[in-house]
Backbone as a ProteinNet text record, in pm:
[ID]
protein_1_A
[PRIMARY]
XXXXXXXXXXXXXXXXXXXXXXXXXXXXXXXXXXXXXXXXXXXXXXXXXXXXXXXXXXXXXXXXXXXXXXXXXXXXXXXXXXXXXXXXXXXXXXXXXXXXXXXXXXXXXXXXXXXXXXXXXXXXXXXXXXXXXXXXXXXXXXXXXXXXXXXXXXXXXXXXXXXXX
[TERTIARY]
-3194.2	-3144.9	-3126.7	-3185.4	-3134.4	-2999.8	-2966.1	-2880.2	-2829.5	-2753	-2725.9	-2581.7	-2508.1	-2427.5	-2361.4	-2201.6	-2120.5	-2052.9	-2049.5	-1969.8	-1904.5	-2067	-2050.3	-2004.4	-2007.4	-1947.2	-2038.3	-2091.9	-2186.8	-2178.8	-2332.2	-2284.9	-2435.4	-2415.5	-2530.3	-2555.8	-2714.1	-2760.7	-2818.5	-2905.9	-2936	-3081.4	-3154.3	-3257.1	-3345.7	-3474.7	-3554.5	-3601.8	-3667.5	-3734.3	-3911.2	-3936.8	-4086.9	-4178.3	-4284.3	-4338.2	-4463.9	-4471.3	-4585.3	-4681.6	-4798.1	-4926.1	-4869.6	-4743.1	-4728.8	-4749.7	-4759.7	-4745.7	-4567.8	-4530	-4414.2	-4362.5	-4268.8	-4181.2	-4177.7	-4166.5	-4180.8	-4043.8	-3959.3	-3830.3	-3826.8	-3687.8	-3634.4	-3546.4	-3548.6	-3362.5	-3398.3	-3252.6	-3254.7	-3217.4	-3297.8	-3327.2	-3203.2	-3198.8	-3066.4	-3070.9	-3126.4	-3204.1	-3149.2	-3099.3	-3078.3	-3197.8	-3288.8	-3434.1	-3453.4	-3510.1	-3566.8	-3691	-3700.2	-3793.7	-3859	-4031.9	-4046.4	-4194.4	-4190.8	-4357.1	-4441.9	-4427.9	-4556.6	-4567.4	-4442	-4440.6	-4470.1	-4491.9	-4544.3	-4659.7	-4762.4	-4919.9	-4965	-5025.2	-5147.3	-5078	-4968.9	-4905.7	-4876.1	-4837.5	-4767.9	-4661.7	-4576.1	-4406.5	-4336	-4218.7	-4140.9	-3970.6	-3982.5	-3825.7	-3683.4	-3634	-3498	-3399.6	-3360.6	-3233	-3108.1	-3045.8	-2898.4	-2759.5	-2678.3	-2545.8	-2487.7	-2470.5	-2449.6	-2478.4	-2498.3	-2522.1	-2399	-2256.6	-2170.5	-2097.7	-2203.2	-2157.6	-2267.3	-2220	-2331.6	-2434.5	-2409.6	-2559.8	-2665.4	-2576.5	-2711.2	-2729.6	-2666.9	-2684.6	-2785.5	-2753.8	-2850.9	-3018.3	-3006.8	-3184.7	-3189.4	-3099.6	-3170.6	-3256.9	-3181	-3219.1	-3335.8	-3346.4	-3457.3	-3605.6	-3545.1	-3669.3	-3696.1	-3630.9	-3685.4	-3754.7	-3716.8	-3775	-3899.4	-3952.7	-4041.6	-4150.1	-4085	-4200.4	-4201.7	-4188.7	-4237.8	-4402.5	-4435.8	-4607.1	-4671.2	-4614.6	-4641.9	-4713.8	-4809.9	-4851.7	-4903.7	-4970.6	-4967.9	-4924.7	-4764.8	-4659	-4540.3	-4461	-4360	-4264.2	-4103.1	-4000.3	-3878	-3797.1	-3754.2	-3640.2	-3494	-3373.2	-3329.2	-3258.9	-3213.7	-3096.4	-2992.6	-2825.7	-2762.2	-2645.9	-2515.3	-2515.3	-2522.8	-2423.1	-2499.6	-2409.2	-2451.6	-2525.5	-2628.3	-2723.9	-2698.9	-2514	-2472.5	-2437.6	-2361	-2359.7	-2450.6	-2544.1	-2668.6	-2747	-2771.8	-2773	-2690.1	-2567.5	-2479.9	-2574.9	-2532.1	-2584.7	-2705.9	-2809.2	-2917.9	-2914.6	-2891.5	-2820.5	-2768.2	-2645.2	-2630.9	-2659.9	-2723.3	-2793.6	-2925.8	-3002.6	-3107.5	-3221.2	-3199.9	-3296.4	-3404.1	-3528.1	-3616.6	-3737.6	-3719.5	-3868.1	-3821.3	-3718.3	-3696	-3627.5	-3651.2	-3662.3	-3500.2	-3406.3	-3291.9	-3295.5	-3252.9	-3279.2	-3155.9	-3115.6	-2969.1	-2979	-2925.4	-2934.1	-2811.3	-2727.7	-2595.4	-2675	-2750	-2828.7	-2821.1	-2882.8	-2882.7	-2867.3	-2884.6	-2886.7	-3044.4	-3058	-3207.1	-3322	-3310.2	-3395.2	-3309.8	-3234.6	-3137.5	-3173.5	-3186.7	-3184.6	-3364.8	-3445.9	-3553.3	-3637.1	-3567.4	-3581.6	-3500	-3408.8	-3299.8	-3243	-3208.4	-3075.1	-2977	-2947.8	-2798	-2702.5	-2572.9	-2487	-2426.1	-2420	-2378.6	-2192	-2164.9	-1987.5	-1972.6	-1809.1	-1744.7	-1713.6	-1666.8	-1603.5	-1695.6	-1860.4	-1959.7	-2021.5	-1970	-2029.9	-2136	-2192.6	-2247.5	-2327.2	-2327.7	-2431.7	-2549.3	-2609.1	-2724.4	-2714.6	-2739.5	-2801.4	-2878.7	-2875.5	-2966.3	-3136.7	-3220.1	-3345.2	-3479.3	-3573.5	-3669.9	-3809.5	-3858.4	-4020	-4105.5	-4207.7	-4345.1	-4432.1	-4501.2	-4575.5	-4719.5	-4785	-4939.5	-4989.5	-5065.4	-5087.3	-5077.7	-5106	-5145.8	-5030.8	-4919.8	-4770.5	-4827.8	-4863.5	-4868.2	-4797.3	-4721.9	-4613.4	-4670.5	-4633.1	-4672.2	-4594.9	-4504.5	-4406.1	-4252.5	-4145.3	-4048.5	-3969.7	-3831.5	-3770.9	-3588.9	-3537.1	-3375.7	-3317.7	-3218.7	-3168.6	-3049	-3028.6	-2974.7	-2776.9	-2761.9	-2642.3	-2668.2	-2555.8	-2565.8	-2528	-2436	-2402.2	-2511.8	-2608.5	-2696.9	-2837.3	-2866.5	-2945.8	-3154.9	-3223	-3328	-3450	-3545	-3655.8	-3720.9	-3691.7	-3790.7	-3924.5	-3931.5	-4085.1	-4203.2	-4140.4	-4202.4	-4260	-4138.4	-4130.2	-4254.9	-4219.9	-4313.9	-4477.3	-4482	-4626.1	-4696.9	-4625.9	-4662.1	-4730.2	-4651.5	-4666.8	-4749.9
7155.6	7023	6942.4	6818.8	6719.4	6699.1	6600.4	6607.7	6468.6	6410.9	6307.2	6284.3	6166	6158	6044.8	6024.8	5918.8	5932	5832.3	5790.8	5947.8	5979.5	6213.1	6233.4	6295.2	6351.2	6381.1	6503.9	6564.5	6555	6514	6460.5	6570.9	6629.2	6708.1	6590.2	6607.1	6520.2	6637.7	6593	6618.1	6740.4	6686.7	6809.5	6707.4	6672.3	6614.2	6505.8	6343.2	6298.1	6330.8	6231.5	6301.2	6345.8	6413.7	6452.1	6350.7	6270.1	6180.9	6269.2	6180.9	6272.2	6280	6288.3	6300.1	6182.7	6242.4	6115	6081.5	5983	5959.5	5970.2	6043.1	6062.4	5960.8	5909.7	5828.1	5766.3	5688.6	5663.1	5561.2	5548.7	5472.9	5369.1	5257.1	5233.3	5100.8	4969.9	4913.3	4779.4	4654.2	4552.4	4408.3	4333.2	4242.6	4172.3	4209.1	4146.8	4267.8	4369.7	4522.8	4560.9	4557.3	4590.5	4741.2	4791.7	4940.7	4914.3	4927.1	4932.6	5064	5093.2	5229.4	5194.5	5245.9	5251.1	5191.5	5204.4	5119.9	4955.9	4906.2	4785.2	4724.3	4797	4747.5	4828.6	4852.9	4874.2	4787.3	4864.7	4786.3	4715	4744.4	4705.5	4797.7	4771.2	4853.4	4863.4	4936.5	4924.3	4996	4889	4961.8	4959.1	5094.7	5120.3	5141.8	5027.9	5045.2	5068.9	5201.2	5232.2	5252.4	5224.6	5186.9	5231.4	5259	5339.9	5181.7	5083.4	4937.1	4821.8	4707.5	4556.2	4543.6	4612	4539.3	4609.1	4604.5	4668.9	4594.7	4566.2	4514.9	4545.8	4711.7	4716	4712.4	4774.7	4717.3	4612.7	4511.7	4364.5	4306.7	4375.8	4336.1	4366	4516.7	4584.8	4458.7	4466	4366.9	4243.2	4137.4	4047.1	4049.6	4161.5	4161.3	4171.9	4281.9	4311.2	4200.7	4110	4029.9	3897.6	3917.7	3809.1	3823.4	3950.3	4008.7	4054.9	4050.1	4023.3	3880.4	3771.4	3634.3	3615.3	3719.8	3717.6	3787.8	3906.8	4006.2	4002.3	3962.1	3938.2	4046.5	4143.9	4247.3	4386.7	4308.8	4460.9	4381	4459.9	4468.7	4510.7	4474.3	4527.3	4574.2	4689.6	4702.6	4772.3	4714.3	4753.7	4813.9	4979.2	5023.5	5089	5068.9	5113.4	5193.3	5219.4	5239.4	5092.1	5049.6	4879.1	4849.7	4778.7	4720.9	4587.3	4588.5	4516.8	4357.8	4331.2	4172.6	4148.4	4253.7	4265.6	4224.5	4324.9	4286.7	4159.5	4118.5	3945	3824.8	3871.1	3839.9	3792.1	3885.1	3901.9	3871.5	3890.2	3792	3652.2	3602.4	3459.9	3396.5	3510.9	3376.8	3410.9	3507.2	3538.4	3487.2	3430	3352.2	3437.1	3593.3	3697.3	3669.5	3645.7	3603.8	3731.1	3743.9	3857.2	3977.6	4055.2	4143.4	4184.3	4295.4	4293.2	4406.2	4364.5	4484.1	4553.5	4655.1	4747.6	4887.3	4906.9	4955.6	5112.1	5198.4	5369.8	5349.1	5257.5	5209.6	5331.8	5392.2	5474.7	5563.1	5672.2	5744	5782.3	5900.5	5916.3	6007.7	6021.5	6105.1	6067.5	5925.1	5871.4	5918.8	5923.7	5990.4	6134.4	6210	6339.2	6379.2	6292.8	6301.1	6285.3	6194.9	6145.2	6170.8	6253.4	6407.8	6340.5	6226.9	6113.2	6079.6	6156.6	6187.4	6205	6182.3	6257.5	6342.6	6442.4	6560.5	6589.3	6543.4	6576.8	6445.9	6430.2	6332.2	6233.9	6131.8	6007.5	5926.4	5947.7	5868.9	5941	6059	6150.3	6055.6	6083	6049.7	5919.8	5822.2	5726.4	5775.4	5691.6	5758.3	5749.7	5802	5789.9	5646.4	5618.4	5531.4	5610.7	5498.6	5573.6	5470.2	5490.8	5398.7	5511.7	5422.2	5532.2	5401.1	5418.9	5363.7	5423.6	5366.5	5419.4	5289.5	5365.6	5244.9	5203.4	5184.3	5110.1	5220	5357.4	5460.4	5525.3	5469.9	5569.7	5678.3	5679.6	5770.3	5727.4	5821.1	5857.9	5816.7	5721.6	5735.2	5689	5658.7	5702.3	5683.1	5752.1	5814.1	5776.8	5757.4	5782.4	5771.6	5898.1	5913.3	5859.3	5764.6	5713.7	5816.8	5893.2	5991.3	5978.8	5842.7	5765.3	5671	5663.5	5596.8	5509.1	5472.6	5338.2	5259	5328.9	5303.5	5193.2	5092.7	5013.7	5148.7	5115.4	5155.3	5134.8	5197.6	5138	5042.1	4947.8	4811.9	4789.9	4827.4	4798.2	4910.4	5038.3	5152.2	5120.7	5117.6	5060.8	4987.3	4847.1	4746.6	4768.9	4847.9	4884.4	4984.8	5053.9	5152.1	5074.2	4960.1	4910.3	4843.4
6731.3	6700.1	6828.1	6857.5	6955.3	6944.8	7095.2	7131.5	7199.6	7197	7216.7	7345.3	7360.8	7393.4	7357.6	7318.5	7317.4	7433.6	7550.1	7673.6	7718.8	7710.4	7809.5	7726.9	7599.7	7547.1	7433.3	7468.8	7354.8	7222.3	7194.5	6980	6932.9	6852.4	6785.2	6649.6	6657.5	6547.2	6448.2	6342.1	6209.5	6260.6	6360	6382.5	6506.8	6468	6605.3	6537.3	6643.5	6592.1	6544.8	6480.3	6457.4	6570.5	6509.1	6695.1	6715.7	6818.8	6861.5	6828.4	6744.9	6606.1	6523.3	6433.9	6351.9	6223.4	6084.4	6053.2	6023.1	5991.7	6007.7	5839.7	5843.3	5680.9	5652.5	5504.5	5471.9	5424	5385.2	5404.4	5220	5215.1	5085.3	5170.4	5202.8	5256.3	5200.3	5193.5	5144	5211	5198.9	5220.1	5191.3	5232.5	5225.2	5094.8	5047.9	4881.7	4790.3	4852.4	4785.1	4748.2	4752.8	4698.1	4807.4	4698.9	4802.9	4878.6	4986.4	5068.4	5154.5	5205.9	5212.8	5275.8	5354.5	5449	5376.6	5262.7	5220.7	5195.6	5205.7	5273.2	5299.3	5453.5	5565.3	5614.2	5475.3	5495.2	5564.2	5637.9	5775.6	5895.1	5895	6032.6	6131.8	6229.4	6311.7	6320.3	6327.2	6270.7	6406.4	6453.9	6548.9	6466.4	6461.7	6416.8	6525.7	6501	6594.8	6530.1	6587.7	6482.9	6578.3	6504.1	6566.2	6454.8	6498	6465.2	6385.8	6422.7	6375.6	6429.2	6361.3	6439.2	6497.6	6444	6490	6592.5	6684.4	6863.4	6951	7049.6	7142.2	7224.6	7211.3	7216.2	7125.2	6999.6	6874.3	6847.8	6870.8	6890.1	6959.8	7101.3	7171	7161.7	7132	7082.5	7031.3	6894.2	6782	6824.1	6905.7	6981.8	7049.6	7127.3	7226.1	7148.5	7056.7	7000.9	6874.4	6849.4	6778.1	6860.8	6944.9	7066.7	7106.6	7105.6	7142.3	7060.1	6910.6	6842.6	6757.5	6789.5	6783.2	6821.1	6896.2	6929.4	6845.3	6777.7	6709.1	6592.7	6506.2	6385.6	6355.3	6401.6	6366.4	6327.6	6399.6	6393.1	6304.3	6264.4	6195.1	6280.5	6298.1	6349.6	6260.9	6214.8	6135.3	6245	6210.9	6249.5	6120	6167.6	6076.8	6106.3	5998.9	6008.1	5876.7	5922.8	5855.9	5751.4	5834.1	5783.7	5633.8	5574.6	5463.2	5445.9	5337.2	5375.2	5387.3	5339	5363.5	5496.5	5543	5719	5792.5	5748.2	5817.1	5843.9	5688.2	5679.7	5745.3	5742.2	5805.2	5931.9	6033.1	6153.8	6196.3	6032.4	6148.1	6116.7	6010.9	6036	6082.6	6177.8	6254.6	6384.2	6402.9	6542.7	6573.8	6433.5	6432.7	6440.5	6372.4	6401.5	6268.4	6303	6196.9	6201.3	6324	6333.5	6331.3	6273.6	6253.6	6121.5	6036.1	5914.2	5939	5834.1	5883.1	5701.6	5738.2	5653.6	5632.8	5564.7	5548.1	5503.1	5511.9	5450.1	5367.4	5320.2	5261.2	5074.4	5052.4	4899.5	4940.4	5076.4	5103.6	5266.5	5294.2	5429.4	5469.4	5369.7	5386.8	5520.3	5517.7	5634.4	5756.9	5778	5886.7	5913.5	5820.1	5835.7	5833.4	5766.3	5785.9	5948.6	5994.5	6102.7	6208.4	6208.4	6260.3	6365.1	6338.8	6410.9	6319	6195	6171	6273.9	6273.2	6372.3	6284.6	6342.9	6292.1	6307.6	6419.6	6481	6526.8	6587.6	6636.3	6584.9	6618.4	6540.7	6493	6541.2	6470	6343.2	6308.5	6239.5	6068.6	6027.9	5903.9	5957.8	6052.6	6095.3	6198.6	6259.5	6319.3	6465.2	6572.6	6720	6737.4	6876.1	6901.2	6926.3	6858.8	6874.8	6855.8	6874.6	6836	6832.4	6765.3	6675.2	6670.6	6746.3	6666.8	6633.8	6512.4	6400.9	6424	6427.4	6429.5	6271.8	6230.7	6118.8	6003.4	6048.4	5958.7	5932.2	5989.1	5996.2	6064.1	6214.3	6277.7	6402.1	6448	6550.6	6649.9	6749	6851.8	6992.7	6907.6	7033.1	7013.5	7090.7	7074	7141.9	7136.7	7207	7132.5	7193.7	7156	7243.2	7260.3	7362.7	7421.6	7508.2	7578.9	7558.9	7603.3	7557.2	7481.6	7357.4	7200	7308.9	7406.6	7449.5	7555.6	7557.2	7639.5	7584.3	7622.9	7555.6	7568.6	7503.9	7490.7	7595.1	7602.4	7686.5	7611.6	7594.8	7566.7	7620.8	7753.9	7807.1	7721	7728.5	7637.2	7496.3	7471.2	7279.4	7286.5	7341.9	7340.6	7324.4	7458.2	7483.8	7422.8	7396.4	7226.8	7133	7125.5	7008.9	6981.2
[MASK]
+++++++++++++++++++++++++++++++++++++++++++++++++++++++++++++++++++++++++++++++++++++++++++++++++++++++++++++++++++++++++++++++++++++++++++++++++++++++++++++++++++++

């Protein structure tokens, strides 16, 4: 099982992310409309998944931001932020953060995408939400690149993500 950290302080998650080649599990979570949403979706795109523990901390705030900034060029990819939070929160937040290019998407049904994708937290005071992490998937839902962010308080590689993508 991976391994994470909250501010040094060791957090065990749910198991590993997918392995770059893989194809990527396929997920249920739910949309600010409450509507179920699921890879197939977002057939024929490229999909970068930013997942985050909640919008309502600043560093998931911030991913959110960046990476919606960043795909304003993007017509071929899809950006999907995914949380704990509930899917009015979420709306919430990109409304009035003015987040348009990024699609937020809620596990508020299940946690399965968490554990599928083995950024559950397993212990500590974050227990039952997810790690920071990001996955891109190319058009075919194939893995191609990874990354667990080492510290949940730690913002992501953006230049990586990006260029994956």
């Amino acid at each position: 099982m991976a391994q994470t950290a909250l501010q040094g302080n060791p957090v065990t998650l749910s198991g590993e992310l997918p392995a770059v080649g893989s194809v990527a599990p396929d997920f249920q979570l739910v949309d600010k409309d409450l509507a179920d949403r699921s890879l197939a979706d977002f057939a024929g795109k490229k999909k970068l998944l930013n997942i985050v523990p909640s919008l309502d901390t600043p560093v998931c705030a911030t991913s959110t931001k960046t990476f919606n900034a960043a795909m304003a060029a993007k017509s071929d990819a899809v950006a999907l932020v995914i949380s704990a939070d509930l899917p009015f929160a979420m709306g919430r937040f990109c409304g009035a953060e003015g987040i348009d290019n990024v699609i937020g998407l809620s596990m508020m049904r299940s946690r399965h995408f968490a554990k599928d994708y083995g950024v559950l937290i397993e212990d500590g005071p974050l227990a039952g939400i997810t790690a920071r992490a990001v996955v891109v998937l190319d058009a075919d839902n194939t893995v191609v690149y990874t990354q667990l962010v080492p510290e949940i308080t730690e913002e992501p590689d953006y230049e990586a993500a990006l260029a994956a993508l």
